[in-house]
N, C-alpha and C positions, 0 to 999 in steps of 0.2 A: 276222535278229536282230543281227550284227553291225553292219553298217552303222549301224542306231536306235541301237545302244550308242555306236557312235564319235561318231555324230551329236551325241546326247546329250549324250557327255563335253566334245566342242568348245563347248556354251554354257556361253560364262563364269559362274562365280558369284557374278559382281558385273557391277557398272556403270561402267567406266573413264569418267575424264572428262577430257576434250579436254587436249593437252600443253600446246596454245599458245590463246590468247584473243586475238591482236593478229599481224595480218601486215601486211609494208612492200611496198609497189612505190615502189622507191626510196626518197624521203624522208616518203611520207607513207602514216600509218596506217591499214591497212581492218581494225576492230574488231567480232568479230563478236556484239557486242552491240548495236552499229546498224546490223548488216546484218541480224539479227534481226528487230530495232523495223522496217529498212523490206521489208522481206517480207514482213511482219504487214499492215502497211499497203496494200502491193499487193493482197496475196488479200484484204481485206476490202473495197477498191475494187471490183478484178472480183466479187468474189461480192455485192455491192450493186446495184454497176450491172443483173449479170439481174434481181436481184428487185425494181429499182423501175422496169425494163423493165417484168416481168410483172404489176406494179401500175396500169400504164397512162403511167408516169411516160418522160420524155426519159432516156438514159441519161446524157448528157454533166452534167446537173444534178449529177452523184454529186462527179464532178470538181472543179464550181466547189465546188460546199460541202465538199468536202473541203479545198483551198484555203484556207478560212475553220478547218475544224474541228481537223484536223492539227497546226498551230503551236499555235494554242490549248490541243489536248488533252497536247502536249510538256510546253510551260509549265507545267500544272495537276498535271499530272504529277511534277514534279520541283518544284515546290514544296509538294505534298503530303509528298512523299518525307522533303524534306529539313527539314521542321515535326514529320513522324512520328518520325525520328532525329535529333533535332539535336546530340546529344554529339559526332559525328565532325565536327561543322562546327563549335561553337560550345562547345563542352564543354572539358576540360582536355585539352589538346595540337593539339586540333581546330586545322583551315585552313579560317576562314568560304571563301578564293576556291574551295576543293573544292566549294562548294556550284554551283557554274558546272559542274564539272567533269560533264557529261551523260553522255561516253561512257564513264566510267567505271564505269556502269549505277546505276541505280535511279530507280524511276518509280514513283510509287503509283497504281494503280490509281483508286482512288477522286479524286484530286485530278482527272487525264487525263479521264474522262470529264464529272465536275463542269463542269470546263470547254473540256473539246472539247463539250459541249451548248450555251455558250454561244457558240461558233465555227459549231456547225452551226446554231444559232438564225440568226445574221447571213445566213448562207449561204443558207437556205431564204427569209430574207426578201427575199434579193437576188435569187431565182431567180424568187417567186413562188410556192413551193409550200409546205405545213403541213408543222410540223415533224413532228409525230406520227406520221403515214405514212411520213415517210424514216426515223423511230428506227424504226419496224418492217420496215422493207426493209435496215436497216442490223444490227441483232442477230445475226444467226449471223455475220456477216463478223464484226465487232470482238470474237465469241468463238472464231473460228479466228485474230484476228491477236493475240491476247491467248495462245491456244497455243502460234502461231510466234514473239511474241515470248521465251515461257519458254526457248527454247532459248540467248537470250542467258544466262540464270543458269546455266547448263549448262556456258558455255565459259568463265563466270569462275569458276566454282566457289562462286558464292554460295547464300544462300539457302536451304541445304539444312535438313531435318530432323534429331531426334534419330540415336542409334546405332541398329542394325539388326541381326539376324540373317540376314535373311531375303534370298531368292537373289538379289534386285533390290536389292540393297543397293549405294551410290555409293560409289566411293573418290573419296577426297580428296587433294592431295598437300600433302607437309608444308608446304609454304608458304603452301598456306589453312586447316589446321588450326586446328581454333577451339583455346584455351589450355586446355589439361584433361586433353585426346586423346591416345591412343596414336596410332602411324604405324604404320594399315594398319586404322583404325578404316574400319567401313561406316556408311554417316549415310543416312536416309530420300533419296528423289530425290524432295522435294517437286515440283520444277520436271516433273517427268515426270507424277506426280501429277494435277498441274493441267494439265498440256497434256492428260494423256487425259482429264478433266473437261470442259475446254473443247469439245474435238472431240463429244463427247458430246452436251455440252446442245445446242450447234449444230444434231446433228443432231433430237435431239426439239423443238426450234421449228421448223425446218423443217415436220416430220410436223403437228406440232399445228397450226402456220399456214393448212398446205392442208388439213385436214382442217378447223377448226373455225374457217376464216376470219376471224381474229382481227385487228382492226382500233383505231385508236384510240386506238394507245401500246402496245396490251396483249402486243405479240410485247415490245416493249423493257422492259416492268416485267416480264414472267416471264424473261428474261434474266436480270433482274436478281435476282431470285430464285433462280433455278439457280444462277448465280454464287456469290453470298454463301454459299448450303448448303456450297457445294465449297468456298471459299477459307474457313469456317468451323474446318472441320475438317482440312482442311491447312496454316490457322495454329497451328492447336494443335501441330502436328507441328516449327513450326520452330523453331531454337535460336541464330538469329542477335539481334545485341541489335535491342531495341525498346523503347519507350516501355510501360509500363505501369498499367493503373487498377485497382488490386484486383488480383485475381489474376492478370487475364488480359491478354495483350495489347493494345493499342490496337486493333488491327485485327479484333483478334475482336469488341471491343464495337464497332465500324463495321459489318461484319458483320451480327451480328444486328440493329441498328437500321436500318439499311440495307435489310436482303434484309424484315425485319417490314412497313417503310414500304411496299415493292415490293410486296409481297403483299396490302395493305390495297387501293394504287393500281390493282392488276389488276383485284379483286373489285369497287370500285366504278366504275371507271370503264363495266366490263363488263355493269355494270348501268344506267348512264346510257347506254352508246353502244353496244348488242348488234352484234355485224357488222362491215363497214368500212363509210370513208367512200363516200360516193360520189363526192365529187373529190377532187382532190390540192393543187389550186390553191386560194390564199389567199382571191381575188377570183374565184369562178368567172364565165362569163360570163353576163347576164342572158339567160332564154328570149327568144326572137325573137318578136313579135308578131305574128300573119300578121289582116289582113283579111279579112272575111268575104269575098266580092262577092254582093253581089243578085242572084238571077235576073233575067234583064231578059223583058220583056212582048215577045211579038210585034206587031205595029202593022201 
């Protein structure tokens, strides 16, 4: 009983967050808000690559169109971001050139994949293969690199939630305290939140995939589905500024018209296309014609 008690007392009652956000070797910065973003990006490579192995697909296709979809989805990324907030860029004291400033984090979600699809578009059309089938072999990865990248908001100290009680409550230190705050306040760990979210839904598209063969687009729209449910209700949670319509934040009405579109596109496509495809390729090859031959007569 001793031991469980000491055990017990050693977990902390909160959530410390990172000292530092930014290490030198020598003169130049590794910030680990784009060591995040590309971790993210790795594991959602390797975890695409088996699954469009196991689709029938070339592995190395993941690569080229990643190539195409990557910079694309940075871009879309960070001009969502900086459309969703524009008072830090363009507002009173704002620095429009901060809006360059990438590694200093923020990427929206919704911009990244808007157009990292139209990056993996290019990509698929260069390879030869339909897009549809790669966004389904590609969903659990860009929801595990969407977990690994939350750990960047972790080491800047951003993005967190309201105050907290409760044992998994984040410190903050006074230098990102939002203005209001006491020092030594605990604020939600929305980034945690979402990271076990993400891992989550990852894993039930996996199950539901090989279970109910889901083909078509329809792993990538209930992605998006799961998604939106989760970042639904852990935007409600955050108290960093944002744009607002009505009551609620920008991103919560993204959200619900988002994950509702997702959910229409599932039902019906699932009804026009039951199953998977049966190729992958754009242009499949045409069946081969064989000849009968004639029995030929004895003489």
């Amino acid at each position: 009983m001793t031991s469980v008690a000491s055990v017990l007392a050693a977990i902390p009652a909160s959530i410390p967050s990172p000292p530092e956000s930014v290490w030198y070797l020598g003169p130049f910065p590794l910030r680990a808000y784009a060591l995040a973003i590309l971790a993210g990006i790795v594991a959602a490579v390797l975890i695409t690559r088996r699954r469009w192995a196991e689709r029938g697909g070339a592995p190395d296709d993941v690569l080229e169109i990643a190539f195409w979809a990557v910079p694309f989805g940075i871009v879309g990324g960070r001009v969502y971001h900086v459309l969703s907030s524009p008072d830090a860029y363009f507002g009173p004291g704002g620095d429009p050139w901060r809006a360059l400033a990438i590694w200093e984090g923020g990427l929206g979600i919704w911009g990244a994949v808007a157009l990292g699809a139209v990056g993996a578009w290019i990509g698929c059309r260069r390879q030869g293969v339909r897009l549809a089938p790669f966004a389904d072999a590609l969903a659990p990865g860009l929801l595990v690199a969407q977990a690994v990248g939350r750990l960047g908001n972790w080491f800047n100290q951003e993005l967190f939630g309201g105050p907290t009680t409760l044992p998994w409550g984040l410190q903050i230190d006074d230098l990102h305290l939002p203005a209001g705050y006491e020092s030594g306040t605990l604020f939600h760990p929305t980034f945690l939140y979402e990271l076990l979210w993400n891992l989550g839904a990852a894993a039930v598209l996996v199950v539901l995939d090989r279970r109910l063969r889901l083909g078509h687009g329809r792993v990538f729209w209930l992605y998006v589905v799961l998604y939106t449910a989760g970042r639904l209700w852990i935007e409600l949670l955050r108290i960093d500024p944002a744009e607002t319509i009505g009551p609620f934040r920008l991103n919560v009405w993204t959200s619900i018209i988002v994950g509702l579109g997702a959910l229409v596109a599932f039902v019906v496509v699932g009804r026009r296309h039951p199953g998977r495809e049966t190729t992958l390729l754009l242009d499949p090859p045409a069946p081969q014609e064989h000849e009968e031959s004639s029995p030929q007569t004895d003489r």
